[in-house]
C-alpha positions in Angstrom: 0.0 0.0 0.0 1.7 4.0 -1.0 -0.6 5.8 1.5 -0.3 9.7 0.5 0.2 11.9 3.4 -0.8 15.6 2.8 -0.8 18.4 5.4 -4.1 20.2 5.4 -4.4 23.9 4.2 -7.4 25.9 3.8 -8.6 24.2 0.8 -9.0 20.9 2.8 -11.7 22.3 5.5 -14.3 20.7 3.9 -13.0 17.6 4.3 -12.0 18.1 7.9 -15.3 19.1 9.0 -17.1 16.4 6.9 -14.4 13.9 8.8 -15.2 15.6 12.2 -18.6 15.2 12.0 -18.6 11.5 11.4 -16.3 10.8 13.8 -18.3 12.6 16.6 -21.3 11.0 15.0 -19.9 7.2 15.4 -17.7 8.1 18.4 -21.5 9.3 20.6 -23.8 7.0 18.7 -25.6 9.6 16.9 -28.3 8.9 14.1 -28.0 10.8 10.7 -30.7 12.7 11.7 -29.3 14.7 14.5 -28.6 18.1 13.9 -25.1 18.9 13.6 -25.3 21.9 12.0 -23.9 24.0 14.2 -21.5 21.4 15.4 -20.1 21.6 11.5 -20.7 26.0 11.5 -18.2 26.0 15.1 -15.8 23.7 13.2 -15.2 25.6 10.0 -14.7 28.6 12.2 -12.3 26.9 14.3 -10.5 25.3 11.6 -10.3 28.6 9.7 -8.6 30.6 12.2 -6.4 27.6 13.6 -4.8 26.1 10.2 -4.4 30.0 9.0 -2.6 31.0 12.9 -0.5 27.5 13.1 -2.3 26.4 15.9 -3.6 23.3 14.6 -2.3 20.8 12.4 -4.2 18.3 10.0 -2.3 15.6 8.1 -5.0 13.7 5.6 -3.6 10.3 5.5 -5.3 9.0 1.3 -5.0 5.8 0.0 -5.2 6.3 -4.1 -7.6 9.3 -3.9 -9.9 7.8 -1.2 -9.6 9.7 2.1 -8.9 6.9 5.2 -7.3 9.0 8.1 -6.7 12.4 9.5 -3.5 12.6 12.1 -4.6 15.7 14.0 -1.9 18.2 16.3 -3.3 21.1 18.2 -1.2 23.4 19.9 -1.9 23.0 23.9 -3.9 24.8 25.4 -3.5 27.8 27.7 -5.7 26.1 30.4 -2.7 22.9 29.5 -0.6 23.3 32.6 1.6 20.2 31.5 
């Protein structure tokens, strides 16, 4: 298998809140039919802001041109005492 690894950039936030909302949907056992609406609207915002300051860091993981993994880094936060 050549898996591709790309880092994310702002033309990949679709795909990173598409992702994110899947995983939170399987991760908490969610149906299709809840809302996440504004789950997906706080997520854009954050990813926005975050991949543009350096603060968060998104590597897609593809295998051929099928998506299959996201390695995700976020700076610590200030609340982080450790």
């Amino acid at each position: 298998m050549n898996f591709i690894y790309k880092t994310a950039t702002q033309q990949d936030i679709d795909i990173l809140v598409t992702t994110r909302i899947k995983v939170l949907r399987a991760a908490n056992k969610l149906a299709d039919q809840v809302d996440m609406s504004e789950v997906a609207a706080q997520s854009r915002d954050y990813y926005e802001k975050a991949l543009k300051d350096g603060s968060h860091t998104a590597i897609l993981v593809y295998d051929k041109d099928q998506i299959i993994g996201c390695l995700l880094y976020t700076s610590p936060s200030p609340r982080d005492r450790t």
